[in-house]
C-alpha positions in Angstrom: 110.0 104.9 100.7 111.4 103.8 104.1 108.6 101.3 105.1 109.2 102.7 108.7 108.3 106.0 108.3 105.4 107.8 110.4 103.4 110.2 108.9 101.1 111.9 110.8 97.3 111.3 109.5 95.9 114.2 107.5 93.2 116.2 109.3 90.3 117.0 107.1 90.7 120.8 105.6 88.6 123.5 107.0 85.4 124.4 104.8 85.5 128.6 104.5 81.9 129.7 104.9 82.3 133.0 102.5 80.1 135.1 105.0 79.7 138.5 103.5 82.2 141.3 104.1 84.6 138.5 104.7 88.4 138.8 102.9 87.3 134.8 101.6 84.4 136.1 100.0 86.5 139.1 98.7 89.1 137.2 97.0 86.2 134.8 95.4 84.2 137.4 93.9 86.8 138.6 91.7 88.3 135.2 90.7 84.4 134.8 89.5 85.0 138.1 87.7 87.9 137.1 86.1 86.8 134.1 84.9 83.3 135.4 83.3 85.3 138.3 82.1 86.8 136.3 79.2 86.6 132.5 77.8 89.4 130.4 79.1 91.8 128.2 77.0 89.8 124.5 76.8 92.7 122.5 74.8 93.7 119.0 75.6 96.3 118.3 77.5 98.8 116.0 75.7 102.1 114.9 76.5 102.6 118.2 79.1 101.6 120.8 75.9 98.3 122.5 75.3 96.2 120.4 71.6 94.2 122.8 69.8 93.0 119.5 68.3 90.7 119.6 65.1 87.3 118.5 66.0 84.4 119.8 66.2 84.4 122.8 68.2 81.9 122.8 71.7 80.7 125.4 73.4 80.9 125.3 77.3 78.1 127.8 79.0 76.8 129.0 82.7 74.1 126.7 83.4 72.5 129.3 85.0 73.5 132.0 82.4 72.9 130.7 78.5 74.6 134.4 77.6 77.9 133.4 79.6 80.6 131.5 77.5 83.1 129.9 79.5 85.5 128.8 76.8 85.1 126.4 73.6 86.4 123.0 74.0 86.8 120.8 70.7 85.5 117.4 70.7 88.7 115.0 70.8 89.3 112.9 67.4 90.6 109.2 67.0 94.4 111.4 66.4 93.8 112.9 69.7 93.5 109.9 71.7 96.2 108.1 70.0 98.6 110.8 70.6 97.2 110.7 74.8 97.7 107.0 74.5 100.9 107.3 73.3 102.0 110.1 75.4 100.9 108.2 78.4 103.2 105.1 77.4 106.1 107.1 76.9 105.5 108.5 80.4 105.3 105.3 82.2 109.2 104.4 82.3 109.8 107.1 84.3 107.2 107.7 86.3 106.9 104.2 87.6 110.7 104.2 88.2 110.2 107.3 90.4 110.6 106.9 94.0 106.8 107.3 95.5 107.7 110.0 98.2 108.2 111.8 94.6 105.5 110.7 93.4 103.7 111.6 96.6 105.2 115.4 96.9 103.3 116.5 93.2 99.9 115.5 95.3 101.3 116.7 98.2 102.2 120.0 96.7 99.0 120.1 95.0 96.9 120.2 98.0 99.0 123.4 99.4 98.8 125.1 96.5 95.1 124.6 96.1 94.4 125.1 100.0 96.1 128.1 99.2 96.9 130.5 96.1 94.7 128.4 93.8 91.6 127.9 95.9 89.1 131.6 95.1 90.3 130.5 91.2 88.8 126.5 91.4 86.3 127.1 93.8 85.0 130.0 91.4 85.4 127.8 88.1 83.0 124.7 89.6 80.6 127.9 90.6 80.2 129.1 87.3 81.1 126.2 84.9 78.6 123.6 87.3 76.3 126.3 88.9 77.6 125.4 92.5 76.4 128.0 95.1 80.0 129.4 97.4 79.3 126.3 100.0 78.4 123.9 97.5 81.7 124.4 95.7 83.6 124.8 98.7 83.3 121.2 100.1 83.6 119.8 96.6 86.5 121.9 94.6 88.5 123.0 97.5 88.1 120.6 100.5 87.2 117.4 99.1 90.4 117.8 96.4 92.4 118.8 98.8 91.4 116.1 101.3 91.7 113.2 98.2 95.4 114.4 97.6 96.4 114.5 101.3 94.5 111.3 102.3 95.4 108.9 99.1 99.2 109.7 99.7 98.5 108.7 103.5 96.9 105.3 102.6 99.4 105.2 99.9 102.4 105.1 102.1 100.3 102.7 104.3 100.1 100.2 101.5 103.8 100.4 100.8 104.2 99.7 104.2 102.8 96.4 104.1 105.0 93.7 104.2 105.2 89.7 105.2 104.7 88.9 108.4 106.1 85.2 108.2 109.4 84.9 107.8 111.4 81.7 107.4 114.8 80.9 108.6 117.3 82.3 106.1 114.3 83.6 103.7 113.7 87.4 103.5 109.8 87.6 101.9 108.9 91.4 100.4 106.3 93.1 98.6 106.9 95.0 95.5 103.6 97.7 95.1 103.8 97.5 91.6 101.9 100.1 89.1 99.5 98.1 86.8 101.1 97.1 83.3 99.7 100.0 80.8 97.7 103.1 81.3 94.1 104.0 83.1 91.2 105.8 81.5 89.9 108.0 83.8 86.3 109.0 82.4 84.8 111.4 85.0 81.3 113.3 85.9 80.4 117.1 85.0 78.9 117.2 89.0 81.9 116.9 91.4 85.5 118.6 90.9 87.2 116.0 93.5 85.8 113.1 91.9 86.9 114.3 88.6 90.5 114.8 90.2 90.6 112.3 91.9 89.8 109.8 89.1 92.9 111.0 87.3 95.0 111.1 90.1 94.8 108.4 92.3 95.6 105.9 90.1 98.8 108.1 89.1 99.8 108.7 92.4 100.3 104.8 93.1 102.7 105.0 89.9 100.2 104.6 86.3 99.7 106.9 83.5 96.4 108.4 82.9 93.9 109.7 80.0 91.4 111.5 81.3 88.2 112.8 79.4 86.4 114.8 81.6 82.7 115.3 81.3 82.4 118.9 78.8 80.3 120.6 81.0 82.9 119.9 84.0 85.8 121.4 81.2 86.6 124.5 83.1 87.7 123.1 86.7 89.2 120.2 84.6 91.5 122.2 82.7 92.4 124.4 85.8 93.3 121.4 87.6 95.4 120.5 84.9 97.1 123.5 85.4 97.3 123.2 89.1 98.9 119.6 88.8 101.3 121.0 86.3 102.5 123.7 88.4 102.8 121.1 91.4 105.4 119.2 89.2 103.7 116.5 87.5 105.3 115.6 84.8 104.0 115.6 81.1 102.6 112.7 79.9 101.3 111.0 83.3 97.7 112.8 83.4 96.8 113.3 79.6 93.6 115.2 79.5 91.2 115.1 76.4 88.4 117.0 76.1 84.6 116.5 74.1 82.0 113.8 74.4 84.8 111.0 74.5 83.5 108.9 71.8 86.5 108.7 69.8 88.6 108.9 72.7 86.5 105.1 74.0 87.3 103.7 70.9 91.0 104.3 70.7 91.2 103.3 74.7 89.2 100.3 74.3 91.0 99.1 71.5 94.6 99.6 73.0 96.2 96.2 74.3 97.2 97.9 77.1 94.3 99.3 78.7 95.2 98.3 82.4 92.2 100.2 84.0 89.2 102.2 83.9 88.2 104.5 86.7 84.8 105.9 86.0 81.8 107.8 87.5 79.0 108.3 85.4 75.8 106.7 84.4 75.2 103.3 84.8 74.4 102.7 81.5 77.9 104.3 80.0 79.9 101.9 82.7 77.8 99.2 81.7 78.8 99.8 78.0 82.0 99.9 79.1 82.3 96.8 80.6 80.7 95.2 77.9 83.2 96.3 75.5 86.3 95.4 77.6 84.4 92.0 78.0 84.2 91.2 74.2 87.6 92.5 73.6 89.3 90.5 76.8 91.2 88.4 74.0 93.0 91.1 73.0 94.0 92.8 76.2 97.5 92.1 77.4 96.5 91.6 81.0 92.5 92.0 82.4 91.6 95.4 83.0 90.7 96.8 86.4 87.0 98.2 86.3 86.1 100.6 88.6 83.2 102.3 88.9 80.8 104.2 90.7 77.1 105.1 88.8 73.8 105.8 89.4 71.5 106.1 92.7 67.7 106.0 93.7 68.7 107.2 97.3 66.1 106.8 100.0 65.6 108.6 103.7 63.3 106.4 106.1 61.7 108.2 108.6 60.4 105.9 111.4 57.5 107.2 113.8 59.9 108.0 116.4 62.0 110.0 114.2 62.8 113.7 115.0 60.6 116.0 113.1 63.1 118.8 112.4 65.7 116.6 111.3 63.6 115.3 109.3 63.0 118.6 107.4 66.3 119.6 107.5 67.9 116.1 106.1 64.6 116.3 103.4 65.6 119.5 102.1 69.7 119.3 102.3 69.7 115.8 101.3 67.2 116.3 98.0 67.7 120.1 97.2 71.6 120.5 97.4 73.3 121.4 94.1 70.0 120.7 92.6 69.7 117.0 93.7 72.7 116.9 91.3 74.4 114.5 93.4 75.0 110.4 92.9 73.5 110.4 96.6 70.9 112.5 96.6 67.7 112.1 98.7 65.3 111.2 96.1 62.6 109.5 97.5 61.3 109.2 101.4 59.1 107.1 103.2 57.3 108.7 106.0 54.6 107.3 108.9 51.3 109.4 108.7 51.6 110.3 112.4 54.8 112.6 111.3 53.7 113.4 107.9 50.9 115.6 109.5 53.8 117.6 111.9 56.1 118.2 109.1 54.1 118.5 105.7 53.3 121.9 105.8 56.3 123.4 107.2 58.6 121.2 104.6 56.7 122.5 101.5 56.5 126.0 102.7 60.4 125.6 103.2 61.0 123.8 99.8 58.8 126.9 97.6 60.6 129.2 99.7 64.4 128.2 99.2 65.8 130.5 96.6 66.9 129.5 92.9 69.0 131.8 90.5 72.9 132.8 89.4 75.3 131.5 91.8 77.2 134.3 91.9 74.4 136.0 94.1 75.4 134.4 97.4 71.6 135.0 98.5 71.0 131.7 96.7 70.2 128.3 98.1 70.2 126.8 94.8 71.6 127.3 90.8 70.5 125.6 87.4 70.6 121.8 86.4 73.8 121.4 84.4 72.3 121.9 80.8 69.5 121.8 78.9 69.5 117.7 78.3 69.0 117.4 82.1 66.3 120.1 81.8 64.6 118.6 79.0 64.5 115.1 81.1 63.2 117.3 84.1 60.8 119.1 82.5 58.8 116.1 80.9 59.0 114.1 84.6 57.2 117.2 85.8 54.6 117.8 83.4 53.9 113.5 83.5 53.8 114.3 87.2 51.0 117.1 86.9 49.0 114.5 84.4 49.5 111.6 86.8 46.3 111.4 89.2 48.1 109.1 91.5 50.6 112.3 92.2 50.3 115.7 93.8 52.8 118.0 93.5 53.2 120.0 96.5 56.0 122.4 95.9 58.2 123.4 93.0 56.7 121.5 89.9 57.6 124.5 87.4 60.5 125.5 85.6 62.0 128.5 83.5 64.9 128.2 80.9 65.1 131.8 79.4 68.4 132.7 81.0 69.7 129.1 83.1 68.2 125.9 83.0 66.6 126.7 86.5 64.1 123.8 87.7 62.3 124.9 91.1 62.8 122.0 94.1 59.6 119.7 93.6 58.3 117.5 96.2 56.0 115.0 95.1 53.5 112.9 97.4 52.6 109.5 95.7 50.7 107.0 97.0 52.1 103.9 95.2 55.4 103.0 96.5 56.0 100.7 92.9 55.3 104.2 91.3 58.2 104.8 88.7 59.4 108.1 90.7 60.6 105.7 93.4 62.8 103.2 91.5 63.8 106.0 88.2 66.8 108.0 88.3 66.0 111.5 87.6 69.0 113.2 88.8 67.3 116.8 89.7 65.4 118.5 92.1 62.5 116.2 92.5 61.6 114.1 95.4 59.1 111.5 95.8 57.4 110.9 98.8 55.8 107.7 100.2 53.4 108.4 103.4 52.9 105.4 105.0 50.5 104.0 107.8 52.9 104.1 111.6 51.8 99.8 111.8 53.3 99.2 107.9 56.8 100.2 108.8 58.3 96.5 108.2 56.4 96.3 104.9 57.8 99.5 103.9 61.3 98.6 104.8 60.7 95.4 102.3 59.0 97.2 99.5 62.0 100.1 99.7 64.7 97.6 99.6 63.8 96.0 96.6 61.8 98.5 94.7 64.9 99.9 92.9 68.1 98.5 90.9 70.6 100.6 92.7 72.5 100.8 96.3 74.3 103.8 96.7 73.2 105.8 99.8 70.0 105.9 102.4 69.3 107.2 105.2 66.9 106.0 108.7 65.5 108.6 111.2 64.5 107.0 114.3 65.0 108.3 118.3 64.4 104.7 119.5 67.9 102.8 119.4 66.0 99.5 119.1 64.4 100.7 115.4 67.7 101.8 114.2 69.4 98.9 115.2 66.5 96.6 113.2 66.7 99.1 110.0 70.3 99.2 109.6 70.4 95.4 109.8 67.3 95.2 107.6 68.8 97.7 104.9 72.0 96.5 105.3 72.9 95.5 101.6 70.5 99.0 100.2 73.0 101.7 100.3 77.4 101.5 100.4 76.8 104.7 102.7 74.6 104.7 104.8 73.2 107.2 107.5 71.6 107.2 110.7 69.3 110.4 112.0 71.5 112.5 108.6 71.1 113.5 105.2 72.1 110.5 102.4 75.1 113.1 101.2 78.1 114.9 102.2 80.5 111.5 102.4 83.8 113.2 103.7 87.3 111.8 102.8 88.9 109.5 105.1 85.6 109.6 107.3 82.8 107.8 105.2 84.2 106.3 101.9 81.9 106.4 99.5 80.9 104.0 97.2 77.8 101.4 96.6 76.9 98.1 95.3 74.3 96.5 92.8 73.6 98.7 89.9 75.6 101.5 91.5 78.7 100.5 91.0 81.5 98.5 92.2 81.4 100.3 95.9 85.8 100.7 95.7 85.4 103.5 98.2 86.6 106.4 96.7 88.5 108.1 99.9 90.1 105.2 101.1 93.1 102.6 100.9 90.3 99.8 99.1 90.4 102.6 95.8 94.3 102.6 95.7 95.0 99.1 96.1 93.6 98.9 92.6 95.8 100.5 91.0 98.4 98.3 91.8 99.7 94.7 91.2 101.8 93.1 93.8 104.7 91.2 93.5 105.7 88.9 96.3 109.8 88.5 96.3 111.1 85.5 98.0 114.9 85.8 98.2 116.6 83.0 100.2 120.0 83.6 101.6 121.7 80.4 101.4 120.1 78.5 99.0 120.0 74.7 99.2 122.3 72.6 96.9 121.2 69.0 97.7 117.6 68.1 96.0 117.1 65.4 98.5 114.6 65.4 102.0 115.4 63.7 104.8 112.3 61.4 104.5 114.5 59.8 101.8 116.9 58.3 103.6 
């Protein structure tokens, strides 16, 4: 790439609101028809061709329909993985060698086609594979992709820009943005499209090979991405997608000498196993593999006394009940002064028991179902401890049905004991704890939420006076990698708020911005001199 060129910096793609009688809405309804009307093809993807593959065979379901089969996926074996390894090695030569405004125009070509022809088909898939209401899937499948493929090839060609600025006489200094030295093992999360494309891709676009093993209950957007990036041009072998629970696939990939990279999002615990594998195999690794990785969240919203009562409902609601509280930076607890907890108690429950749960493909809904019936089982026994627990009341929701989804109602629980376990666990549902504090305690609180809980991923402070945000944002300032003033803790948009967070969530790379790529490369720094000196001696020498 010409280090001079200007490109102009992409603008953020327009989220389509589906309103009904709309030609949008149209044109999703029957890609959701299309795709319930039959089970999709959920092989691997190996080398550029479609792997039956010979393990055991998994069925992928509607979360919020048991009777809906999406597809069957089959779990990947030890022969699987080998042949992705080896398929992404035999990729790398040329790939790396390619010029990166090629590799730039598949991602480039990508986002068109998915802003475009391929958007109703996605957008439909996360809906009914993920139980992701129209909006919900939206932002995620369409925009947010879109928005990581246009955006990582802008920073991209911003990081190949950078050069020395020093220069001695008759030297010429460069940098060479090299790929890393192997392949990346993308491992990505059931709950978010983008970040399951974007895993695989980014570190691709800056020039690696890729396996990715994408969560099963994610498989259907997965393999129509694959699809997508195959139609955009990428070549076969760079992105080499397994399917299944990945435990085979780990120990082939751990075990390869050239595993340059992991980019994972997930639970803490999986990325901490990881890590601890790579660690007691670092003898045997050919260079030390990048880790990157973003995990679990307890995420908070403060409300001050001087915080707006109806953006405090709104931010409650949004940021806990969205997509099922199925995000990494969901609201799940709050701490609230007494003085506004009296204003906005009632009206927030009566909101919360009125929002409306069921299939997705009824637009009517504010909600769907948790993603299966694992994450229902773990919902269902916090709920009936939380019933049995006198230090709790349940306000709203507390119930739950599974004979047809796995449909958990938004619960709001009011506990007196900020050290209770509902303020430092991560539940990853609809279910948020509340903390109602005296107005005078506020710098307590502040202490007490900052410390209460392992992770750092996103939080949120209401508060009208500019002198209390100012104090809480310096007070919280190491508690959340995003974090949000007089908002919700979610809807981190590419290129605006990269997202990412520290201490037990992760490794805060900011997905969404240059910091992410620059990890998937290793620079070389070329010194050539012109007229090279032929005389070992200084003048000092005499």
């Amino acid at each position: 790439m010409d280090a001079t060129t200007r490109v102009p910096t992409p603008v953020n793609e327009t989220v389509r609101d589906y309103v009904p009688g709309s030609a949008d809405l149209a044109a999703l309804d029957v890609a959701l028809e299309r795709l319930a009307a039959g089970p999709a093809d959920l092989s691997h993807v190996i080398g550029g061709r479609a792997v039956a593959g010979a393990g055991d065979p998994v069925e992928v379901r509607a979360p919020h329909d048991h009777a809906l089969l999406l597809g069957t996926l089959r779990n990947a074996t030890r022969d699987d993985a080998t042949a992705a390894v080896e398929a992404a090695r035999a990729a790398a030569p040329g790939w790396r060698a390619l010029p990166f405004d090629e590799r730039a125009a598949v991602f480039l070509r990508a986002a068109e086609l998915l802003a475009g022809p391929w958007r109703a088909r996605i957008v439909a898939a996360t809906m009914l594979g993920q139980s992701k209401t129209s909006h919900q899937a939206e932002i995620d499948a369409a925009c947010e992709l879109i928005d990581f493929w246009r955006f990582n090839v802008h920073f991209a060609r911003e990081i190949m820009a950078e050069q020395p600025v020093a220069h001695s006489p008759g030297v010429w200094n460069r940098t060479d943005h090299r790929p890393l030295e192997g392949f990346v093992y993308a491992v990505t999360p059931f709950n978010f499209t983008a970040i399951a494309g974007n895993l695989a891709t980014a570190p691709a676009l800056m020039g690696n090979t890729v396996v990715w093993k994408p969560s099963p209950t994610q498989q259907l957007a997965a393999s129509l991405t694959m699809e997508l990036l195959a139609e955009a041009g990428l070549p076969p072998g760079v992105i080499n997608m397994v399917t299944g629970d990945g435990l085979a696939v780990s120990d082939v990939v751990l075990a390869a000498p050239d595993l340059a990279g992991i980019h994972f999002t997930g639970s803490t615990a999986t990325f901490r196993h990881l890590w601890r594998e790579v660690g007691a195999r670092i003898d045997g690794y050919a260079a030390y593999p990048r880790l990157v990785g973003e995990t679990g969240g307890k995420d908070f919203v403060l409300a001050s006394p001087c915080a707006d009562p109806a953006a405090l409902r709104t931010a409650l609601v949004r940021g806990a009940f969205e997509y099922q509280g199925q995000k990494c930076s969901a609201a799940s607890r709050a701490y609230v002064p007494r003085s506004l907890w009296d204003r906005v108690r009632d009206e927030l429950v009566a909101t919360t028991e009125g929002l409306p749960t069921g299939d997705v493909r009824d637009h009517t809904r504010f909600m769907g179902a948790v993603i299966d019936g694992r994450a229902f089982a773990r919902h269902r026994e916090v709920l009936d401890a939380s019933h049995a627990d006198p230090g709790v009341q349940v306000l709203a929701g507390g119930t739950y049905d599974d004979s047809r989804g796995w449909f958990v109602r938004p619960t709001i629980l009011e506990i007196e004991d900020p050290a209770h376990p509902a303020f430092s666990t991560e539940y990853f549902g609809p279910i948020l704890a509340v903390h109602v504090y005296a107005d005078e305690d506020l710098d307590q609180v502040v202490d007490q939420l900052e410390s209460v809980s392992a992770y750092a991923l996103t939080g949120a402070v209401l508060a009208t006076d500019r002198t209390v945000v100012h104090r809480l944002s310096e007070r919280l300032r190491f508690a959340a990698g995003n974090f949000y003033v007089n908002d919700k803790p979610t809807g981190a948009v590419v290129g605006q708020q990269p997202f990412g967070g520290g201490r037990a969530s992760g490794t805060n790379d900011k997905a969404g911005a240059a910091t992410n790529l620059l990890r998937w490369t290793s620079p070389r720094s070329i010194k050539e001199t012109f007229v090279p000196a032929t005389d070992h001696a200084y003048p000092h020498m005499g």
